[in-house]
MDTraj code that builds the backbone (N, CA, C; nanometers):
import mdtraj as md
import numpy as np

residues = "UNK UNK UNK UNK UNK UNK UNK UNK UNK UNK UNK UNK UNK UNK UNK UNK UNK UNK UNK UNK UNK UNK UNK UNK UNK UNK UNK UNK UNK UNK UNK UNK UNK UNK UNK UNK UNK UNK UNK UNK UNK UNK UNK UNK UNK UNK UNK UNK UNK UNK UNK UNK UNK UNK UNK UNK UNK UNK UNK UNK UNK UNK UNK UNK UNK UNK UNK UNK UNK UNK UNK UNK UNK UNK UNK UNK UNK UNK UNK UNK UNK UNK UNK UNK UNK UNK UNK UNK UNK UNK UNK UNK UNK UNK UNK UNK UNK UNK UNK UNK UNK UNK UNK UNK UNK UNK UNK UNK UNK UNK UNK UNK UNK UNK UNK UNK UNK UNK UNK UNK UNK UNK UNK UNK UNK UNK UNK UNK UNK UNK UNK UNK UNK UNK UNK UNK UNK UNK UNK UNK UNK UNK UNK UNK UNK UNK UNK UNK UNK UNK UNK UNK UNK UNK UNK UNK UNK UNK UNK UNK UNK UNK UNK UNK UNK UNK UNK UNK UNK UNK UNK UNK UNK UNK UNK UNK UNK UNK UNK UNK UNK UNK UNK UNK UNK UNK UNK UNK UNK UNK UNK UNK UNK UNK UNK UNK UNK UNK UNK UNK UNK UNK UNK".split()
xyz = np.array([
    [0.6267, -2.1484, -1.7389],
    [0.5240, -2.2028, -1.6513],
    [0.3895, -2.1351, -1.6748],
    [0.4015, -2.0090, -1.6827],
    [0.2531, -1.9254, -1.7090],
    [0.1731, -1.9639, -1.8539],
    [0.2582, -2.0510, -1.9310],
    [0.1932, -2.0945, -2.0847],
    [0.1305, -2.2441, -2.0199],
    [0.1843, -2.2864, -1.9600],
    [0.1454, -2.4421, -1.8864],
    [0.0125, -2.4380, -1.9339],
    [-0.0843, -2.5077, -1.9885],
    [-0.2420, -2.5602, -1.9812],
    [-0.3071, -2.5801, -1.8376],
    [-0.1719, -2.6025, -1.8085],
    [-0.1789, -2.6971, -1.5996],
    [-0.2451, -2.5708, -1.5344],
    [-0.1901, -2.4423, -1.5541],
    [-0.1888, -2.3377, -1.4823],
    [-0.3209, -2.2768, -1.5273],
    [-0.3858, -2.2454, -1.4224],
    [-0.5229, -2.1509, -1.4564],
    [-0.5026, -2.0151, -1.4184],
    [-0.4368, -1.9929, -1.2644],
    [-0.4183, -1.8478, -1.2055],
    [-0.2719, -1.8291, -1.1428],
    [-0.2436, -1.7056, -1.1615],
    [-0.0949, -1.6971, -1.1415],
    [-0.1371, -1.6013, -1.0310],
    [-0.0715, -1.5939, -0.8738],
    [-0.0508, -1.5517, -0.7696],
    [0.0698, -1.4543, -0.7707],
    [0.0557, -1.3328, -0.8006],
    [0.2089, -1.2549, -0.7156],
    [0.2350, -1.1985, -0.6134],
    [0.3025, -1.2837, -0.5700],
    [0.3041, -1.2066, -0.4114],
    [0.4622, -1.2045, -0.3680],
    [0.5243, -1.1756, -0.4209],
    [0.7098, -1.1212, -0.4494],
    [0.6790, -1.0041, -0.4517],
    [0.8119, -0.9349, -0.4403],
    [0.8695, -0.7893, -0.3967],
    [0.7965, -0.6926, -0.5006],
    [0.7879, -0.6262, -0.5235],
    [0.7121, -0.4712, -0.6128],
    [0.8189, -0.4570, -0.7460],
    [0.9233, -0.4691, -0.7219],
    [1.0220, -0.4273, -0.8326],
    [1.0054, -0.5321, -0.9164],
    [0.9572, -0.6479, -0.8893],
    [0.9352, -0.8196, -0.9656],
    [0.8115, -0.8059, -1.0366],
    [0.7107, -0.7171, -1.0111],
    [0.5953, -0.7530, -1.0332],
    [0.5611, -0.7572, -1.1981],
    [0.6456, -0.6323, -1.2655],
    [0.6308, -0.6295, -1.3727],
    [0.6405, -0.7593, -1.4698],
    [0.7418, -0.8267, -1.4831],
    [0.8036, -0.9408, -1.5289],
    [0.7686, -1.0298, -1.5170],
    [0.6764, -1.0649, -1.3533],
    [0.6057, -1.1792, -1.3584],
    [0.4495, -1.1532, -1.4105],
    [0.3887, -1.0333, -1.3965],
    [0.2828, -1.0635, -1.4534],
    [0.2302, -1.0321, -1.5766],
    [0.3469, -0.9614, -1.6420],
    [0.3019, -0.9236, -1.7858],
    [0.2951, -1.0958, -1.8537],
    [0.4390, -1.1778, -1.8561],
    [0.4065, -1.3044, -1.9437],
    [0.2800, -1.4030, -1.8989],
    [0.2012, -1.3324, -1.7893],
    [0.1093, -1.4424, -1.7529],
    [-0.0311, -1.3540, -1.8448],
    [-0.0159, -1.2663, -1.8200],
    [-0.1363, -1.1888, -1.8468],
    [-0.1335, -1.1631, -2.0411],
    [0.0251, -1.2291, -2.0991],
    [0.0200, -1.2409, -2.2224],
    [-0.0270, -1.3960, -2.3078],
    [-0.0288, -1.4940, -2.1592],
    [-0.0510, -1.6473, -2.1952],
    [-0.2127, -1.6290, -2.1657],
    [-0.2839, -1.5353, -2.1515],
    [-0.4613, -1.5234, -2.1229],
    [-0.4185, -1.6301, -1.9533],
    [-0.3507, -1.5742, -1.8693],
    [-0.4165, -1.6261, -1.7563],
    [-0.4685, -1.5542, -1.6561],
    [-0.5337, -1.5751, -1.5785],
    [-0.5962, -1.4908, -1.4839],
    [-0.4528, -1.4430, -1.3659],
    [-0.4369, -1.3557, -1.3189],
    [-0.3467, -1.3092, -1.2388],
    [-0.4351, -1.2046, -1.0885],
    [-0.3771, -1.3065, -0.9531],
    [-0.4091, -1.2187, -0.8337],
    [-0.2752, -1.1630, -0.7971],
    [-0.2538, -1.0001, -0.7792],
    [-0.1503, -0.9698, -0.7728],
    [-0.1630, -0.8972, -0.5953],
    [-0.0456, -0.8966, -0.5318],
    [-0.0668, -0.8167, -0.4330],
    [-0.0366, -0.6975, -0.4470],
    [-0.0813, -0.5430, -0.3313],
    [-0.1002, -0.4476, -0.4128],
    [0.0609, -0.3602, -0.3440],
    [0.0591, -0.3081, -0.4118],
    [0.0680, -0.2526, -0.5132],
    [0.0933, -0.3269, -0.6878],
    [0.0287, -0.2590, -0.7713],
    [0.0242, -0.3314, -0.9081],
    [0.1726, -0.3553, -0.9652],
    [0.2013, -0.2264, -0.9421],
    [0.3321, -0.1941, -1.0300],
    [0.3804, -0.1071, -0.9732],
    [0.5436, -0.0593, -0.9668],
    [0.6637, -0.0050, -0.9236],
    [0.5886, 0.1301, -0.9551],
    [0.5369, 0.1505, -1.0576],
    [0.4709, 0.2611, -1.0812],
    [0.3223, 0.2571, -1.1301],
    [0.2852, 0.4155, -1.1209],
    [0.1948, 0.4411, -1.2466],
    [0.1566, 0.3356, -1.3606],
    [0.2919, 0.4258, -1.4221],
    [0.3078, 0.3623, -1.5932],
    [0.3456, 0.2147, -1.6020],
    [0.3498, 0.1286, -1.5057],
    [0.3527, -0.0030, -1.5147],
    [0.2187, -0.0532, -1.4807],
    [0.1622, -0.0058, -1.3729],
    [0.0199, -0.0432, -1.3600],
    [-0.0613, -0.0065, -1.4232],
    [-0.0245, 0.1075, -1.5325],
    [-0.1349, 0.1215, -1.6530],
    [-0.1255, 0.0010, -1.7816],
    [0.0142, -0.0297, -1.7600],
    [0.0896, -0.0842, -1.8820],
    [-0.0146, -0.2123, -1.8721],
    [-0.0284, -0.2776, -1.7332],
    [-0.0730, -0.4333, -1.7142],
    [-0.2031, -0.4296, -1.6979],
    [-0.2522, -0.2979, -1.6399],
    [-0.4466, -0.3012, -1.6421],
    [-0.4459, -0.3116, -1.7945],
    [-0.3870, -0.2478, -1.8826],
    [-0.3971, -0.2156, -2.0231],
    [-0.4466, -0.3840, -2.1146],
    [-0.3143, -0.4488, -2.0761],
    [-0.2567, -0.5885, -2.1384],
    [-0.3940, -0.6325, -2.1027],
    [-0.4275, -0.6490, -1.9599],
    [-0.5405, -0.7238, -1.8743],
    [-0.6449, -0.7225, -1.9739],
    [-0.7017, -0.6178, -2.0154],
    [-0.8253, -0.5674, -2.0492],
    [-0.8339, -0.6110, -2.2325],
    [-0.7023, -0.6203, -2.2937],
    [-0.6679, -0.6713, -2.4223],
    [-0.7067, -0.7842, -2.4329],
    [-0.6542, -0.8872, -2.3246],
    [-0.6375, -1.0020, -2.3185],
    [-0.7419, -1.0248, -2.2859],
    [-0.8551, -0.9950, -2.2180],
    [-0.9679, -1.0034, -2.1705],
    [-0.9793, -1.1033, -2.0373],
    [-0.8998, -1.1072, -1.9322],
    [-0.8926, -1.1858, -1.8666],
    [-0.9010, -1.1430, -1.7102],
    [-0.9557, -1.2108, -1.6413],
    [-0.9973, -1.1835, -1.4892],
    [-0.8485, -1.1520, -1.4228],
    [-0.8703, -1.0291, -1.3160],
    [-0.7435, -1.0391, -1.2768],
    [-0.8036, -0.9124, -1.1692],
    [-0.7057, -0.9076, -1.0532],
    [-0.7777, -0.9096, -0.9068],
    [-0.6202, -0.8310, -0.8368],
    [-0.6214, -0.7268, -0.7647],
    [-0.5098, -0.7140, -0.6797],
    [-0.5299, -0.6914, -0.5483],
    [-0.4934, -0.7672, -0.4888],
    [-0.5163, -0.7707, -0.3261],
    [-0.5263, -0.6352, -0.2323],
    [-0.6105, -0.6052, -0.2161],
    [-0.6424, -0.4865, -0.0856],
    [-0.7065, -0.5498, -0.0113],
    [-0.6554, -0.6363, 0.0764],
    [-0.7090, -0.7000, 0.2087],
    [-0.7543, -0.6611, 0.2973],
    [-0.8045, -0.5664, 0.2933],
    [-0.8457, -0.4681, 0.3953],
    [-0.9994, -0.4824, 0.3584],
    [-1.0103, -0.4566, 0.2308],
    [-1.1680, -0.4766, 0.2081],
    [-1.2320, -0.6322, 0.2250],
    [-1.1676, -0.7055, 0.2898],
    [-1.1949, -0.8661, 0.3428],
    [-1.2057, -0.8728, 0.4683],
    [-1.1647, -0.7557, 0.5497],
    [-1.1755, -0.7958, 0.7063],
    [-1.3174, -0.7529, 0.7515],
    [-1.3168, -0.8750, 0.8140],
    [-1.4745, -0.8449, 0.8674],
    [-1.5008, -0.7168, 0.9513],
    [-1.4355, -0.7002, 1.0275],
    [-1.4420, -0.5131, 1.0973],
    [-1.4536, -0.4191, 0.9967],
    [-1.3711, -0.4023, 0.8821],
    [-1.4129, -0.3066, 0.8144],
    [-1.5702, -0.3030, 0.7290],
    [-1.5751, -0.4407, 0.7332],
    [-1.7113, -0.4647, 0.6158],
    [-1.8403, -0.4484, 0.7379],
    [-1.8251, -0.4442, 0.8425],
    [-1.9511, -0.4228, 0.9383],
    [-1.9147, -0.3542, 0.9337],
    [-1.8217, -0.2218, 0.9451],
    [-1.8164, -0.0910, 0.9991],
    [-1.9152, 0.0012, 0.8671],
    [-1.8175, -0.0469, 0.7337],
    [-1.8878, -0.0275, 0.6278],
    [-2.0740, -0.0274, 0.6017],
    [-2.0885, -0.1254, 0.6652],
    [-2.2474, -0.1553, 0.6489],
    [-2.3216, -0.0741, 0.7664],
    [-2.2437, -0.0781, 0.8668],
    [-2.3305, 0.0161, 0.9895],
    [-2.3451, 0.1851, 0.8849],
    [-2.2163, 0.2307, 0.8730],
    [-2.2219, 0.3625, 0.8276],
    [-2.3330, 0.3494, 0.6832],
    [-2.3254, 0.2760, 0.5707],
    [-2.4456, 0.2643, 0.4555],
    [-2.6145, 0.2535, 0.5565],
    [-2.5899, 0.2002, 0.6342],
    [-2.6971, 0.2215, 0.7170],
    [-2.8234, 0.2630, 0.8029],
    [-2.6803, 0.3616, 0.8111],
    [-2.7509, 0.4920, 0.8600],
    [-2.7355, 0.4310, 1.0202],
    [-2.6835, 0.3966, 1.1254],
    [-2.6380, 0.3507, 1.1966],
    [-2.5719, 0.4782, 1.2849],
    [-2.4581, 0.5250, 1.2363],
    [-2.3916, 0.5947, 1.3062],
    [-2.4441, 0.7819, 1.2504],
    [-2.5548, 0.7886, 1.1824],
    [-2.5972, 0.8893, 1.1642],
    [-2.5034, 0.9656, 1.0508],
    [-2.5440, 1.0802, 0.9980],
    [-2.4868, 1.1070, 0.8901],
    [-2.3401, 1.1631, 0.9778],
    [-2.2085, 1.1139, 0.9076],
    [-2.0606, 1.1368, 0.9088],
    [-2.0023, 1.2548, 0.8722],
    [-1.9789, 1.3464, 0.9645],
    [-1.9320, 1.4945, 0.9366],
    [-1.7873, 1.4995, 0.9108],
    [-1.7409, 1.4185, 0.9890],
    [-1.5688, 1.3899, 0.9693],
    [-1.4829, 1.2405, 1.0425],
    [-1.4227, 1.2972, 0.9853],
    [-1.3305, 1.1508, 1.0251],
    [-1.1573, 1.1439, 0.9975],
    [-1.0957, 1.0569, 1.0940],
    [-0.9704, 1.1034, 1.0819],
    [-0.8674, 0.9449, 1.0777],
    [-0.7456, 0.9474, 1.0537],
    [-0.7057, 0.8424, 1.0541],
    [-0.5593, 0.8490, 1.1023],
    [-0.4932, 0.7720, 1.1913],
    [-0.3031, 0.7585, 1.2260],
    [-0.2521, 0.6583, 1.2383],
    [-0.1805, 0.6804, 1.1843],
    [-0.0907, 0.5207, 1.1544],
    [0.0413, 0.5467, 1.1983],
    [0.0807, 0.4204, 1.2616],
    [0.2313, 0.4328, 1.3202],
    [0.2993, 0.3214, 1.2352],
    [0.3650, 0.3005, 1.1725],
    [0.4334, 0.1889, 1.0706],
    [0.5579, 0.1324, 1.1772],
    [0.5732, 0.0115, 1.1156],
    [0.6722, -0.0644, 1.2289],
    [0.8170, -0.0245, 1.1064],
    [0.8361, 0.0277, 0.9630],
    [0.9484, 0.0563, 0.8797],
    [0.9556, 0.2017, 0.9337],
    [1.0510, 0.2777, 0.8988],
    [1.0489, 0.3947, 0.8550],
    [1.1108, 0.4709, 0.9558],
    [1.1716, 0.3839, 1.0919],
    [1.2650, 0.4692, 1.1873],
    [1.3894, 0.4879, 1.1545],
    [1.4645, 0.5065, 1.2187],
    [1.5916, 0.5449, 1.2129],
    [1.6771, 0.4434, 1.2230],
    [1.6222, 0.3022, 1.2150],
    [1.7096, 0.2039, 1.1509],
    [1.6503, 0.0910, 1.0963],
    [1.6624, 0.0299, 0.9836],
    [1.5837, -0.0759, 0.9249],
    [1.6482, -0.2340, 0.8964],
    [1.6071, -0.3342, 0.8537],
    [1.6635, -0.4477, 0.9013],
    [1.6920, -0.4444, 0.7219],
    [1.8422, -0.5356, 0.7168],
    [1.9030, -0.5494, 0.5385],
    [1.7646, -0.5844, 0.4795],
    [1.6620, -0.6584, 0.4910],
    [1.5830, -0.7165, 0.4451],
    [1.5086, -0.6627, 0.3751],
    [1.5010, -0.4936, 0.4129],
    [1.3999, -0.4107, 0.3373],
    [1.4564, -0.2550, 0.2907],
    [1.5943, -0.2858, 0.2787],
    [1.6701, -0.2209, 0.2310],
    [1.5971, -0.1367, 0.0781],
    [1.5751, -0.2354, -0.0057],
    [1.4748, -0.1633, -0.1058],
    [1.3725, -0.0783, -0.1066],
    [1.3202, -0.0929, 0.0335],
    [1.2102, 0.0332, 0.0138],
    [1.2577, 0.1738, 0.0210],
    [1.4072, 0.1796, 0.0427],
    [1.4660, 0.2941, 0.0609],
    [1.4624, 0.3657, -0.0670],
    [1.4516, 0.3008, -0.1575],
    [1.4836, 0.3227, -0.3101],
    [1.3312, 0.3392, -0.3781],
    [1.2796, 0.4999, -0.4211],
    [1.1557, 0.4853, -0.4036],
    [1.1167, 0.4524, -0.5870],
    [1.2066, 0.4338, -0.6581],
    [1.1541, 0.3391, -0.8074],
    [1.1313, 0.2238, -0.7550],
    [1.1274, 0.1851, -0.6411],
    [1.1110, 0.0115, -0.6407],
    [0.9610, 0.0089, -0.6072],
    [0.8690, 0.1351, -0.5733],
    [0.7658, 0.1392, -0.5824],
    [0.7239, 0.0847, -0.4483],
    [0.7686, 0.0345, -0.3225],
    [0.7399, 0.0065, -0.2287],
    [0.7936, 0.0748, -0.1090],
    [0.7286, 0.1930, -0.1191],
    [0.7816, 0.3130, -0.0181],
    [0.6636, 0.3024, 0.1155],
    [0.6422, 0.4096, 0.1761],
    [0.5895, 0.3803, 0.2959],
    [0.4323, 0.4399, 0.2642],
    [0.4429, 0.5537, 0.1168],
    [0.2903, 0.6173, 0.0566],
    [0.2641, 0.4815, -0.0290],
    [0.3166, 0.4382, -0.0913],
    [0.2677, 0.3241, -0.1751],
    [0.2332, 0.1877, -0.1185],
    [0.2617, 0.1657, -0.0038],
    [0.1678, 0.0201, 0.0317],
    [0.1079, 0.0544, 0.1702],
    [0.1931, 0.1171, 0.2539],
    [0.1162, 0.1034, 0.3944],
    [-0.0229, 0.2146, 0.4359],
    [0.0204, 0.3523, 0.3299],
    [-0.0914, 0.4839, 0.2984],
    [-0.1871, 0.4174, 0.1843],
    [-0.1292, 0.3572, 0.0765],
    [-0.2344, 0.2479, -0.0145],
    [-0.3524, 0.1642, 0.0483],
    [-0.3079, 0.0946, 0.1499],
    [-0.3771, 0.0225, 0.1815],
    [-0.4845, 0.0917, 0.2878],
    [-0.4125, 0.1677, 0.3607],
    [-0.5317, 0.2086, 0.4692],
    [-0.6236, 0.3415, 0.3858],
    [-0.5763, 0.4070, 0.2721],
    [-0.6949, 0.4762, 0.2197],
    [-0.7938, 0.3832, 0.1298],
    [-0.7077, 0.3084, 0.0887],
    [-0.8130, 0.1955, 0.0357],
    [-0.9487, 0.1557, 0.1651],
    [-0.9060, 0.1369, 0.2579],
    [-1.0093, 0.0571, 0.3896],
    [-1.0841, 0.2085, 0.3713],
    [-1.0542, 0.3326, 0.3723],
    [-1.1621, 0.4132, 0.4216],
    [-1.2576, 0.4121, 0.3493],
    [-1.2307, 0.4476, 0.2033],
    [-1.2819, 0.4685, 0.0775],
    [-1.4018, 0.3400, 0.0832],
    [-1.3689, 0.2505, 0.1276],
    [-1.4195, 0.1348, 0.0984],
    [-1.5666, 0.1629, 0.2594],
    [-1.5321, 0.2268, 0.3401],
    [-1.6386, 0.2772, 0.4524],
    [-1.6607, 0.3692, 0.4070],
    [-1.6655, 0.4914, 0.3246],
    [-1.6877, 0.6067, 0.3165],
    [-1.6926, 0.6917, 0.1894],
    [-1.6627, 0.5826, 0.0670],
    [-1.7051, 0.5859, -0.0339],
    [-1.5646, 0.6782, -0.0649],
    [-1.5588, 0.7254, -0.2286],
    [-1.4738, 0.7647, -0.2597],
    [-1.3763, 0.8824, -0.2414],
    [-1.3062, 0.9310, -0.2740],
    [-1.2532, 1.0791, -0.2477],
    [-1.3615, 1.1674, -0.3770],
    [-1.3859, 1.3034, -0.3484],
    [-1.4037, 1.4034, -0.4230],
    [-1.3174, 1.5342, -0.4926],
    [-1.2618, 1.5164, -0.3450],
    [-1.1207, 1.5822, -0.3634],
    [-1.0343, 1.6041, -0.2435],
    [-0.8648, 1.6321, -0.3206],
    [-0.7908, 1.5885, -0.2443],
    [-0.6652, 1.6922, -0.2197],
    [-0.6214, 1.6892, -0.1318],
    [-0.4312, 1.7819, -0.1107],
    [-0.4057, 1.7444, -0.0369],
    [-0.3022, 1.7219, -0.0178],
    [-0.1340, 1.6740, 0.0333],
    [-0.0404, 1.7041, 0.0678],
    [0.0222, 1.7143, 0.2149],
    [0.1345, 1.7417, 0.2570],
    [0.2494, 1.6776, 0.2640],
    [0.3129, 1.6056, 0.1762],
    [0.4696, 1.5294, 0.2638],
    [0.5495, 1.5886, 0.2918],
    [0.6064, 1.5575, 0.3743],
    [0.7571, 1.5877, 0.4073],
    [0.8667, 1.4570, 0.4775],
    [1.0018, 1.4692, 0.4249],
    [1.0991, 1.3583, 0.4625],
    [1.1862, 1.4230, 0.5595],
    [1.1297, 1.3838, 0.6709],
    [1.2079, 1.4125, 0.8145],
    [1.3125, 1.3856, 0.8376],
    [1.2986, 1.2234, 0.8198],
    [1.4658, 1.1416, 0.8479],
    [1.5523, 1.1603, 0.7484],
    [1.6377, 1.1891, 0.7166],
    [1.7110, 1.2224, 0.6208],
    [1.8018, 1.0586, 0.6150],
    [1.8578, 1.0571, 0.6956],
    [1.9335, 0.9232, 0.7040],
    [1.8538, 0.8004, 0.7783],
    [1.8816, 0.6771, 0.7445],
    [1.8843, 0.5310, 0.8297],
    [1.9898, 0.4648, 0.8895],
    [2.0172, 0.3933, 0.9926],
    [2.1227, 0.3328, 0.9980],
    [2.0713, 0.1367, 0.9291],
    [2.1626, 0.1314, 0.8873],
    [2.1018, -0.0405, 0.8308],
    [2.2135, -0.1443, 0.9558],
    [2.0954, -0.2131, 0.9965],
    [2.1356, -0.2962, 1.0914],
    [2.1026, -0.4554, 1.0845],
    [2.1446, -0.5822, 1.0811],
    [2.1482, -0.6931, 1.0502],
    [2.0421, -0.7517, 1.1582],
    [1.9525, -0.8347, 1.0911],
    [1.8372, -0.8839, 1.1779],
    [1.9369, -1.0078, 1.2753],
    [1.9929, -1.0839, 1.2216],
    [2.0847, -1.1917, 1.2626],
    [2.2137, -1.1390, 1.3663],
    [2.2311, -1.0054, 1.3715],
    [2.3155, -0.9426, 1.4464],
    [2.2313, -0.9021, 1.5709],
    [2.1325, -0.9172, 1.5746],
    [2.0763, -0.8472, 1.7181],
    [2.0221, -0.7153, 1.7249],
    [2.0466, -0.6848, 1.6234],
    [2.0746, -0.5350, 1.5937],
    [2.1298, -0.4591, 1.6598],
    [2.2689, -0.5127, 1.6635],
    [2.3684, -0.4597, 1.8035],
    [2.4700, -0.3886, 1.7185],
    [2.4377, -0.3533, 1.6264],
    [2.5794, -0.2595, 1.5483],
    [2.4954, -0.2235, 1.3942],
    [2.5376, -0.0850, 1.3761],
    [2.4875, -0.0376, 1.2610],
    [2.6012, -0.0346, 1.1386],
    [2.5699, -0.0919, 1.0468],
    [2.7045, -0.1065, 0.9023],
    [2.7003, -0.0132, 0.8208],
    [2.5841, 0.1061, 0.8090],
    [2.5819, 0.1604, 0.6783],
    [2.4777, 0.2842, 0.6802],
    [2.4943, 0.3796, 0.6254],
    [2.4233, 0.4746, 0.6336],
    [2.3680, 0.5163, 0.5327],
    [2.2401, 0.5418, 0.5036],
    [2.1918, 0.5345, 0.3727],
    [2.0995, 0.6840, 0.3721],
    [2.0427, 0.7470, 0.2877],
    [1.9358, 0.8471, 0.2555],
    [1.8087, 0.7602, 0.2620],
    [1.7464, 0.8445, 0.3711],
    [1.6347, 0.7985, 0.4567],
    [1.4808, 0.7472, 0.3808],
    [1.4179, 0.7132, 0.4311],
    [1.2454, 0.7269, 0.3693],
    [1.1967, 0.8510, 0.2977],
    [1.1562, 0.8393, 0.1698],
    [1.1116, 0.9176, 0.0725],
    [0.9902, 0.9950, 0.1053],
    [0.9047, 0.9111, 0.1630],
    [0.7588, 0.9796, 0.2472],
    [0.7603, 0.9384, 0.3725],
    [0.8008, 1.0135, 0.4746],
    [0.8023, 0.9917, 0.6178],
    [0.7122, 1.0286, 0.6761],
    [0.6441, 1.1316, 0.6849],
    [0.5040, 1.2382, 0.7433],
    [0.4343, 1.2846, 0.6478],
    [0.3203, 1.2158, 0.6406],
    [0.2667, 1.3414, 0.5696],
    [0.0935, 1.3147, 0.6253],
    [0.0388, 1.4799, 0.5660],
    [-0.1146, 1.4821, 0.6253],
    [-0.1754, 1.5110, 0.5284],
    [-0.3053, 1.4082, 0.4828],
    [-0.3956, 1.4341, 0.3397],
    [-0.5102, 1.4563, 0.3300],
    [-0.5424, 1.6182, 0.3583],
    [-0.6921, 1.6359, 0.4072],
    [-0.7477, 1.5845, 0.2651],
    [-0.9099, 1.5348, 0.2978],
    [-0.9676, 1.4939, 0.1844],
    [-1.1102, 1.5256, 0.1897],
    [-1.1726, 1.5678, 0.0655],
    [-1.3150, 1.5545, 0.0581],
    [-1.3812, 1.4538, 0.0159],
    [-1.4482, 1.3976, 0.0889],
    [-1.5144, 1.2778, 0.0500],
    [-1.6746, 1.2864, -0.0821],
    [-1.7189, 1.2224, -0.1315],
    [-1.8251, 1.2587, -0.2189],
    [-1.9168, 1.3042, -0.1197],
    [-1.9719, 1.2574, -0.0372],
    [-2.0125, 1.3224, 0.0687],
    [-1.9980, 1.4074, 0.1478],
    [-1.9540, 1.4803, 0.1219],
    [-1.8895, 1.6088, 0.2033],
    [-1.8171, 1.6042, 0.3084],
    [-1.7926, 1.4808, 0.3251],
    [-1.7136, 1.4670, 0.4664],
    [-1.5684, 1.4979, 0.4533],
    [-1.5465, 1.5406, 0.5880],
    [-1.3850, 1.6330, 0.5948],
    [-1.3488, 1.4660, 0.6299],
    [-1.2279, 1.4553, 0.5917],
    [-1.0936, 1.3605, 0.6532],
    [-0.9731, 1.4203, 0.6456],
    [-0.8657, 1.3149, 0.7696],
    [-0.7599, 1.3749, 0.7532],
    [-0.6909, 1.2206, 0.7628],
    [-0.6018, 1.2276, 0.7133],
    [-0.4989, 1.0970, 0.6677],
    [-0.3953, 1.1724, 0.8024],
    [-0.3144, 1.1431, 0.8777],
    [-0.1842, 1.1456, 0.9492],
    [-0.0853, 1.0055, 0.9304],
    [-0.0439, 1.0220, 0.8500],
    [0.0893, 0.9106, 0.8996],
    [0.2266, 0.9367, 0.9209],
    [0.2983, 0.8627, 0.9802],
    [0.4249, 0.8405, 1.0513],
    [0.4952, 0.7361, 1.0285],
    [0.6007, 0.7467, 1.0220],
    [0.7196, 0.6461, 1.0302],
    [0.7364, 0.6035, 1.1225],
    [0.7112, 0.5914, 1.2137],
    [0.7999, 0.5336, 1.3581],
    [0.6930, 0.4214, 1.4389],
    [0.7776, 0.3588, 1.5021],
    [0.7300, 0.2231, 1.5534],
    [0.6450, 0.2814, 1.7019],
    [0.5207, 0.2001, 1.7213],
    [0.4142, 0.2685, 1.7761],
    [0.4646, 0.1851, 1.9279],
    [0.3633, 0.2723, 2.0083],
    [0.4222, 0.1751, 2.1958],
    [0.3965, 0.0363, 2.1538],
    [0.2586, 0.0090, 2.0746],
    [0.2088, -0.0932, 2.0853],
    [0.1847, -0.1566, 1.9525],
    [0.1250, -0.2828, 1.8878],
    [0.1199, -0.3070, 1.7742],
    [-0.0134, -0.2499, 1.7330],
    [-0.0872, -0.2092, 1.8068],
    [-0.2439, -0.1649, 1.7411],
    [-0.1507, 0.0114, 1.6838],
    [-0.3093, -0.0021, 1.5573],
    [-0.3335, 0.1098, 1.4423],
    [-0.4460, 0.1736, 1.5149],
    [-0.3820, 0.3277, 1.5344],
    [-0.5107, 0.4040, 1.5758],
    [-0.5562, 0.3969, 1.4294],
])
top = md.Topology()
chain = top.add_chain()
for i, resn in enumerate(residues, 1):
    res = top.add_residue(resn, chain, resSeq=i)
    for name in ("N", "CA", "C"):
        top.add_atom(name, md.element.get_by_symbol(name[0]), res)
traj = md.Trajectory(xyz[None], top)
């Protein structure tokens, strides 16, 4: 299908462990490819396909949706502004709805952190992406993780989640805190968490 003439842009938006396979033969037929992000299971796969991309010479785009929401892009423009006055620090916490102490079969794979869709690789991806994108880049960086939960129980979405079947080795990045220097000298601190918040809002 990706050789089709028909086809101009190939969309991936399937699981992380797929990504490779579908977008290398598109990005080898010269088509343009929007991928969602994460690129690749890894690194060395997302070097492998920026690589191909750039051979092939062809437009190609991976979704950080975050830099599309209108809140972040006014927040963005107030702070370039000069609006909120020069930014000494800033902090960020996230409560993820994955990563408690029991998860539905459905996302059983993120348990498995070669599949590249762990809880640092899309849900910490995406929200340092939104800062960076208000606050310009990192300068420099260190890192704390640690894996709290050791175990999950896996529980059936279709069951109610009224009985646990299986016990597995827990989330790979559960906590961790990533102070950062911004090019601007600004202090940040990344906090994230595994566990499901009172409410659906992201501090």
């Amino acid at each position: 299908m990706a050789r089709s003439e028909e086809v101009d842009v190939v969309v991936v938006t399937v699981k992380v462990p797929h990504h490779l396979e579908l977008i290398r033969p598109a990005l080898e037929a010269g088509k343009m490819v929007f991928s969602e992000w994460p690129l690749g299971a890894d690194l060395a796969q997302a070097e492998e396909l920026a690589d191909l991309a750039q051979r092939r010479g062809v437009l190609t785009a991976v979704g950080l949706q975050a830099r599309s929401a209108p809140p972040l892009r006014y927040l963005r423009d107030l702070v370039a502004d000069g609006y909120v006055g020069r930014v000494l620090s800033t902090s960020m916490l996230g409560s993820g709805w994955i990563g408690g102490a029991t998860y539905d079969d459905n996302y059983a794979y993120v348990l498995d952190v070669t599949s590249g869709a762990t809880l640092l690789s899309i849900p910490f991806g995406h929200s340092v992406d939104a800062l960076t994108m208000v606050l310009e880049e990192f300068r420099e960086v260190s890192a704390l993780i640690e894996t709290l939960r050791r175990e999950a129980d896996a529980r059936g979405l279709h069951e109610g989640w009224s009985m646990a079947r299986s016990s597995t080795p827990a989330w790979d990045q559960h906590h961790w805190t990533v102070p950062h220097l911004l090019r601007r000298y600004v202090i940040h601190c990344d906090l994230g968490r595994a566990v499901k918040p009172l409410t659906n809002r992201v501090v």
